[in-house]
N, C-alpha and C positions, 0 to 999 in steps of 0.2 A: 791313182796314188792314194793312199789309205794314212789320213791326216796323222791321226796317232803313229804309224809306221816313219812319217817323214820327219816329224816333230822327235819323236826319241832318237834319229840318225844326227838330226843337228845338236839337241838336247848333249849326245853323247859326244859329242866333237869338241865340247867348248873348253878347255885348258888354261890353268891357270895363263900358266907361260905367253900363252899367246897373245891374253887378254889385253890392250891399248893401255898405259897409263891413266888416263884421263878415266876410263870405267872402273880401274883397280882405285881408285880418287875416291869418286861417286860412288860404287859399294861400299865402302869403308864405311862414310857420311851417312849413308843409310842404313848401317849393320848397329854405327855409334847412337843413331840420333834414336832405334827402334829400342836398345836397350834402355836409353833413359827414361822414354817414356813410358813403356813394358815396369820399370826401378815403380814409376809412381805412380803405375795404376795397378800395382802390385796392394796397395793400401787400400781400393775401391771395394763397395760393396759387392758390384759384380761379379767380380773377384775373389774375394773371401768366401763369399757365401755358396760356390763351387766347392771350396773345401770340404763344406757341410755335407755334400752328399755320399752316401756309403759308397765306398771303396774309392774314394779322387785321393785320399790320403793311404791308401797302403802300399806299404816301403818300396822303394823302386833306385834305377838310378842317376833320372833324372831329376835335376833342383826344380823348383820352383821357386821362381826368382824373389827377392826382398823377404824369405824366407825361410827359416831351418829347413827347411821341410825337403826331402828327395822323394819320389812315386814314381808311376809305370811311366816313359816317357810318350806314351798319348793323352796320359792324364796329364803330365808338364806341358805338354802341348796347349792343350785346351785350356788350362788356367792361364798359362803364361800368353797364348792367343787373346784372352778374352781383357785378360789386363792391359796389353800392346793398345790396346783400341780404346780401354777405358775414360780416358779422359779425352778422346776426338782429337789428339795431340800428334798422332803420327804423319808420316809420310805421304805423298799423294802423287798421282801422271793423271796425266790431261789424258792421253788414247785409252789407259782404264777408264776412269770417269772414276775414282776411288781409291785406293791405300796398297799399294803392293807388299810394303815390307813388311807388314802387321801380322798377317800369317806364317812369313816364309821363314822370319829370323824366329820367332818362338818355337817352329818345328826346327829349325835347322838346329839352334843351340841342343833342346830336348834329346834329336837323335845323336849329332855329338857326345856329351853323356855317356852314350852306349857305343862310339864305333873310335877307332885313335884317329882323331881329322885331325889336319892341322889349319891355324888361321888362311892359308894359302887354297886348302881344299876346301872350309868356308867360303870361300871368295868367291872362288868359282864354281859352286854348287847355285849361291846366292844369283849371279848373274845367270844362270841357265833357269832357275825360277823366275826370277824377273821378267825374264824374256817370251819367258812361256806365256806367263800371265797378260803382259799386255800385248803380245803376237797375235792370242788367242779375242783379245777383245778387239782388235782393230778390224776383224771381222763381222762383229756382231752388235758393234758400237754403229752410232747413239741409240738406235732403237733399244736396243736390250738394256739402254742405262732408264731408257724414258720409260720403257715397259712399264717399270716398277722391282725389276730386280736388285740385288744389292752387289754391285760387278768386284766389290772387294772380293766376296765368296765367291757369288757364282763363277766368277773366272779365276779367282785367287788360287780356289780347291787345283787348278792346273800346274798351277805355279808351285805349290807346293809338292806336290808329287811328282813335277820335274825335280826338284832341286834335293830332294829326301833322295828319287831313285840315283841322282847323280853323286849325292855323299856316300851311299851306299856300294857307288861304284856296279851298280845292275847294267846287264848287258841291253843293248837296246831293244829285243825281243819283249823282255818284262819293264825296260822301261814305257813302253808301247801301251802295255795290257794296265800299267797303274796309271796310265791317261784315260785311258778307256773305262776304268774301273772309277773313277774321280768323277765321269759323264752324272753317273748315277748317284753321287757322293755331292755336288751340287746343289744349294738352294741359300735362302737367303731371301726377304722380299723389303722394301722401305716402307713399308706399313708400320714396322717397327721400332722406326727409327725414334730418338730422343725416349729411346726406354734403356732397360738393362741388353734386352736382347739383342737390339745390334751390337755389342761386343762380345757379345755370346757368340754372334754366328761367327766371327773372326775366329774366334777361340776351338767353334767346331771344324771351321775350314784347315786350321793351321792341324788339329787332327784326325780329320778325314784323308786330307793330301797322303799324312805319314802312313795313317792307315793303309791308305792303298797301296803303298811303296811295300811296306809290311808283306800286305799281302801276298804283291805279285810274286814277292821273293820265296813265298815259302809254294808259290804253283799256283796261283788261283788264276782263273780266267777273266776273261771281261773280251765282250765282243770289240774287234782291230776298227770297226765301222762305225763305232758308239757316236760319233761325231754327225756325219755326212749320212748317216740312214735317215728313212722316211721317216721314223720315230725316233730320233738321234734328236740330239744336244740342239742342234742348227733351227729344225723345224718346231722342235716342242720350245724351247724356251724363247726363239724367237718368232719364227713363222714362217713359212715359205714366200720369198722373194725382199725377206729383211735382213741378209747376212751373202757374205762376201768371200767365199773361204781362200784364195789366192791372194787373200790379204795379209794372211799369218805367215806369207813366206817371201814374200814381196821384200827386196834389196833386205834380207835379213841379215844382221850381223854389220851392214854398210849406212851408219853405226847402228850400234846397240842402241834398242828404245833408253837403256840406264843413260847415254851420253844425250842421246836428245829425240824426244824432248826432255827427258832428264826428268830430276827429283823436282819433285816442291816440298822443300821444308816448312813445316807451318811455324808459324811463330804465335798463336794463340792458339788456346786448347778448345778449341768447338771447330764446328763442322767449318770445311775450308772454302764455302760458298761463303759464308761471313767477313771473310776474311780480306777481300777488295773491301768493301762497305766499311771495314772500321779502319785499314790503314787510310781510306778517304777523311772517314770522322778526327783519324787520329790528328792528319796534315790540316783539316781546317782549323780544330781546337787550335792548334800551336802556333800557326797563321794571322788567327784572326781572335785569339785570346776567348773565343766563345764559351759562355757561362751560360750551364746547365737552365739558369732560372729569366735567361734573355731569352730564349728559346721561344719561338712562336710555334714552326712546326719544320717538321722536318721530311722530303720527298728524294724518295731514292728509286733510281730506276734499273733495272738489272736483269740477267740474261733470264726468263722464261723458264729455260732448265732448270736454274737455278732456283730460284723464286719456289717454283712449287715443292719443294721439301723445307725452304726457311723463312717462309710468309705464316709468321707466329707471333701474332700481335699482344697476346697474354697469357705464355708460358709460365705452366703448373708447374715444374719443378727445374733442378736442377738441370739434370739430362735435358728437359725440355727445352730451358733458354740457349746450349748449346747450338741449337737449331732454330735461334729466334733472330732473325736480324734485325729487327725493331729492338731485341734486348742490348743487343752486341754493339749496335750504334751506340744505344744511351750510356751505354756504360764505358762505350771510348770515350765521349764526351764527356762525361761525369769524371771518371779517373784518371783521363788523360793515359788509360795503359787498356789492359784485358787481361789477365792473368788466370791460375787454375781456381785462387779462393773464390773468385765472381762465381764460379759454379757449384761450390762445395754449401751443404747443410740450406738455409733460407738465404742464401744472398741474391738466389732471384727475386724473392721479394720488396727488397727496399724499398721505400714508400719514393725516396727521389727519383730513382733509376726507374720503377713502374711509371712514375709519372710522365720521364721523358720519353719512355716508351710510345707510351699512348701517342704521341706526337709524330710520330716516326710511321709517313704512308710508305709504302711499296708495292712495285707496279714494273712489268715486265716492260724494257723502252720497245719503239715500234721499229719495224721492219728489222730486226735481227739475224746477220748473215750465222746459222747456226754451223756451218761446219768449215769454220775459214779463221779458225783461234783466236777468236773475243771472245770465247767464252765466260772470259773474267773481267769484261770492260764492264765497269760502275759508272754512275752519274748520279752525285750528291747535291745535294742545296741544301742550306739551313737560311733559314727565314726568322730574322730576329723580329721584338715586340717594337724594334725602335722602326723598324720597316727594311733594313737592309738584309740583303740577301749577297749569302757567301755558295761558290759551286766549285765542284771539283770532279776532273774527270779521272777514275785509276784504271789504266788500263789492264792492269793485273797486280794480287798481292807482290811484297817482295820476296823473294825467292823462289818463283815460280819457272822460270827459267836461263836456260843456259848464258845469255846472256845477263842475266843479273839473280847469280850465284848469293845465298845466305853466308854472309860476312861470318866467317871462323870464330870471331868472339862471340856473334852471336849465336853460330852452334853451340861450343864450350859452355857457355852462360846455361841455355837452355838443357845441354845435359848436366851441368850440375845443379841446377835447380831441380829437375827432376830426378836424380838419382840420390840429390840428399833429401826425397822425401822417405828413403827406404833404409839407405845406406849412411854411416859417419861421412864426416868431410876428408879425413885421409884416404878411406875405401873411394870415395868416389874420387880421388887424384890419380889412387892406383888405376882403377878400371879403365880413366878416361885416356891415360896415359897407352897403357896395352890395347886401347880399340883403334887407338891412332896408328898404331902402328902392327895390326894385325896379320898381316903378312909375316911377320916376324915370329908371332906365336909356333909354337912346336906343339899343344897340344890343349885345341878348346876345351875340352872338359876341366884344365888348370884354371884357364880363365872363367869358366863358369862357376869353379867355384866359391870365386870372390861376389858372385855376385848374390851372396844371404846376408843377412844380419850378423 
């Protein structure tokens, strides 16, 4: 069986019509929550300064979102990619190990633009990339997370080129060869992380994917094998005997990775390993009334995986503290919140907030069962000057899973805070209003194009 061959057969099966409620739910959430944050990282430097380069702005008729501006729709891709991701603000799955929707809705929207979809054929373009993406990494996961890859990319680039060939309505022949073709289209590494470039590589995945949908359609090849060969995807990116491939097809569909293990909505805008560690900071603060300047020190202990991309005990900028969870603790402490300004211009630097940093050890806890989902169990203590000590254990942030779904207002909230960093407060009533109920749309490109200034 020739993975690409099996994966476009399913890829092509997947129908609106068919799709469970509960999935048609869950895309929605993740179509609504990828715009807002795509709205406010539309303002980022990342972002903007892609404009800058010759030919990202010449006339197209694809938008680029929080923007007058319409370009080629791989260039809409690529900016509107790279902004999804700008503030560390989006979506996440536990079997990626990183952001699905980041790439897939800024390509999806871009080629909409160009093809008559309606919110309905969005839906279920959306959930055939989703499923690509993390089908594709239940095979090659955790090693390929631990390697040092960035699996938003490296496996996102799948996902989007499922979900571009299935907007485009491609037979599954070509949609086979833009899997194949995407092999080669992959990269991405965490060396880069808490700089501009990790939402660069989003921004390139979201159009590589379309690229190669592009492609296959107009004839290009790509070997049906690009996967499972000795110099295929499997061996070079992970190794031989690190990867699983009967895993991508294993009880597929009974349900869909979107129903569970479902979305994680973040609710703080930096990386989502932070994110156990400060709703812990958040529940002792409120708890135990803990003041920044009682503080003696502070010891967190947390999953290994995790640790070694956010064990950043004095974060140089911005980007950086997104990735610091010595920063993210103090500053749940200190503010009692986390919000996007904590990371905007010098607010990393605060003389208090560095202070409480410094206080703040981390250390991976011992004997950690790595593949049995605690991935997200935390273990905090603050240790005040008076000698008492407060602990909390979070087993995971909120909204991480299905069982305890991100509360509706606190979606709503979170997309119009980020959509009116782009858009007026009536545009973003309208947008939020038509995302809710996108099934209903007749034709994305109407609705894309509320989404400018």
């Amino acid at each position: 069986m020739e993975i690409t061959t099996e994966l476009a057969r399913r890829i092509g099966a997947i129908r609106y019509e068919d799709l469970p409620a509960q999935l048609v739910a869950n895309a929605k959430i993740a179509i609504l929550d990828t715009v807002g944050v795509t709205l406010a990282g539309s303002r980022e430097d990342c972002a903007t300064l892609l404009m800058r380069v010759p030919g990202m702005t010449d006339p197209g008729p694809s938008l680029v979102f929080g923007h007058r501006l319409r370009t080629s729709a791989l260039n809409a891709a690529l900016v509107n990619g790279t902004a999804a991701h700008a503030l560390d603000f989006d979506d996440v799955n536990i079997a990626l190990g990183g952001h699905p929707s980041a790439p897939l809705v800024p390509a999806l929207f871009a080629l909409a633009d160009t093809v008559d979809a309606s919110g309905k054929d969005l839906i279920a373009a959306f959930v055939a990339g989703f499923e690509t993406t993390t089908r594709v990494a239940r095979s090659v996961n955790y090693h390929h997370y631990e390697k040092g890859w960035h699996p938003t990319v490296t496996l996102g680039v799948f996902g989007v080129a499922a979900a571009c060939a299935h907007l485009l309505k491609l037979p599954e022949e070509q949609t086979a060869k833009a899997l194949a073709m995407a092999v080669s289209l992959a990269s991405g590494v965490k060396a880069n992380f808490g700089t501009m470039t990790k939402p660069l590589h989003v921004g390139h995945c979201a159009r590589s994917g379309l690229f190669a949908a592009f492609l296959t359609r107009e004839g290009y090849t790509a070997n049906p094998l690009a996967f499972e060969h000795k110099q295929g995807y499997f061996n070079v990116f992970n190794g031989a005997g690190n990867f699983v491939p009967e895993r991508i097809f294993e009880e597929w569909g009974r349900p869909y990775d979107l129903e569970r293990p479902g979305l994680g909505i973040k609710l703080y805008p930096c990386c989502g390993s932070t994110h156990g560690p400060i709703d812990a900071a958040l529940t002792l603060a409120a708890k135990y009334d803990i003041k920044p300047d009682d503080v003696e020190r502070i010891d967190l202990a947390i999953h290994a995986r995790r640790l070694v991309h956010v064990n950043r005990p004095d974060p140089q900028s911005g980007l950086d503290a997104k990735f610091s969870v010595q920063y993210c603790i103090a500053r749940a402490l200190t503010d009692r919140k986390v919000v996007v300004d904590h990371f905007e211009g010098d607010s990393y630097s605060d003389p208090a907030v560095r202070a409480l940093t410094q206080k703040v050890r981390a250390e991976s806890y011992t004997n950690p069962a790595p593949d049995v989902g605690d991935h997200y169990r935390v273990e905090l203590a603050v240790t005040l000057r008076s000698g008492a000590k407060h602990s909390h254990t979070q087993m995971r942030p909120c909204g991480r899973m299905p069982e305890d779904p991100t509360p509706p207002e606190r979606l709503a909230a979170k997309f119009e805070s980020c959509a009116g960093r782009a858009l007026d407060g009536a545009k973003v009533s309208r947008v939020l209003a038509a995302l809710r109920e996108l099934e209903s749309v007749p034709r994305v490109r109407d609705l894309a194009a509320t989404l400018q200034t």
